[in-house]
N, C-alpha and C positions, 0 to 999 in steps of 0.2 A: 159792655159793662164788665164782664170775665175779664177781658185783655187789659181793661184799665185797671182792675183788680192784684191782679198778677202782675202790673210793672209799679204799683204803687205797695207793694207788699213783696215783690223781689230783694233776696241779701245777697250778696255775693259769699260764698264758703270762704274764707281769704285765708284758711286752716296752711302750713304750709306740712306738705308732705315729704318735700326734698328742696335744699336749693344748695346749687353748686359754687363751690366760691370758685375751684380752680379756676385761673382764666382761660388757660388752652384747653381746656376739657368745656367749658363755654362755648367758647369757638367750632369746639366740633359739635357739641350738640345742636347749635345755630347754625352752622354748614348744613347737617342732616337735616335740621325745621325746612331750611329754604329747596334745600334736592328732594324733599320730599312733592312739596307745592310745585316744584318746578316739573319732575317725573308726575304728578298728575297732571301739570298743563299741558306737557306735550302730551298724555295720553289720549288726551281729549283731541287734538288733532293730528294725529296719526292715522286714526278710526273716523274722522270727519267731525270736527267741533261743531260746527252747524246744525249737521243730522242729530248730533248726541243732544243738543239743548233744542230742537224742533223746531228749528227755526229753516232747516228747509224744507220741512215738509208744510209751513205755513206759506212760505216764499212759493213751493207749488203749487197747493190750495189755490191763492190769489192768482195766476196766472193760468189758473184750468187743468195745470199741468197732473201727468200722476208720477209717481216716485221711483225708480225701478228696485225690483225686489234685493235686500242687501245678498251680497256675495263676503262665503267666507275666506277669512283671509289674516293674516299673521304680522303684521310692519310692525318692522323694529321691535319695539320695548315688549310685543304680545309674542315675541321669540323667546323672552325670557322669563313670563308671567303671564297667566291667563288674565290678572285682572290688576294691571298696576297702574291704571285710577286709584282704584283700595288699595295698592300698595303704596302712593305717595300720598294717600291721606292719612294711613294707620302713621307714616313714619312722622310724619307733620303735626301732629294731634299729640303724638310720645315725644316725639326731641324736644324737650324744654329741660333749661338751665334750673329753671323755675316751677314745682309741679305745687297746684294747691290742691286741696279738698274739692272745691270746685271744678278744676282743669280735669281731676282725677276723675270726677264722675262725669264730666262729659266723653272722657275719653276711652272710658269703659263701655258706655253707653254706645260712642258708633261703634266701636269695635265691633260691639253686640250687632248693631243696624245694618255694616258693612257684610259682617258673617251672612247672617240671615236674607242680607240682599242675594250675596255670592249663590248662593245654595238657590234661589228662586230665579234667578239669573241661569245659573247654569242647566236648570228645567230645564226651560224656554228654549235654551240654544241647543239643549240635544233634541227637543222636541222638532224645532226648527230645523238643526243641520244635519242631525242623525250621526251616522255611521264617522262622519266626518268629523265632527266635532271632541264624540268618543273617542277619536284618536289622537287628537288634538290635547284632550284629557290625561289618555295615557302616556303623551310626552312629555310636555311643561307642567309644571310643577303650578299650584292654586295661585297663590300668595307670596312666597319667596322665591328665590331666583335661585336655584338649586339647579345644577351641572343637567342637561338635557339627557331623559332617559331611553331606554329602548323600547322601542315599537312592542306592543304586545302581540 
């Protein structure tokens, strides 16, 4: 009853908070939309897209099997960001030609969810990987892709 409530009393904000006319400034914010989605896709499979969405740990389940414990590890894009999933979502969610009141507040909104994950995330993984991970920490940079730093 709530769900039928809330799509039968949903407005769209249509407020418009920016919209670009240049064309070529268009163009790149649309380049950036699509490398955004695309730098989350391949993140997902660099780290193992199946694993990430538990579809092989169901694929194990059914088959008896058990999982072996992850190992850590760096490929590609986790060279030059700890977490650039979050990074081609934030950029995906911001590129637009077109920014409305609506768009605005979802996109503050994961900002918010993505941060809050990151930090809850990154527990887990020093919990998990310890000493290894902390340095992992001290090298690459969270979120942006800043020139790799010195070992502490």
């Amino acid at each position: 009853m709530t769900v039928r409530l809330l799509y039968w009393q949903w407005w769209p904000i249509t407020t418009p908070v920016w919209t670009v006319e240049n064309q070529s400034l268009v163009r790149v914010l649309m380049l950036f939309f699509w490398l955004g989605w695309g730098f989350a896709l391949v993140s997902t499979f660099v780290i193992s897209h199946f694993a990430l969405f538990g579809l092989q740990q169901v694929y194990a389940g059914f088959r008896g099997q058990s999982i072996e414990p992850t190992r850590f590890s760096t490929p590609l894009l986790y060279k030059l960001v700890r977490h650039p999933l979050y990074l081609g979502f934030l950029i995906a969610f911001w590129a637009t030609p077109s920014m409305t009141l609506g768009h605005l507040l979802f996109a503050i909104a994961t900002t918010g969810y993505v941060f809050i994950g990151i930090f809850l995330e990154e527990r887990d993984l020093v919990a998990h990987f310890g000493e290894t991970y902390i340095d992992y920490q001290a090298r690459v940079s969270m979120i942006l892709p800043l020139p790799p730093r010195s070992r502490r």
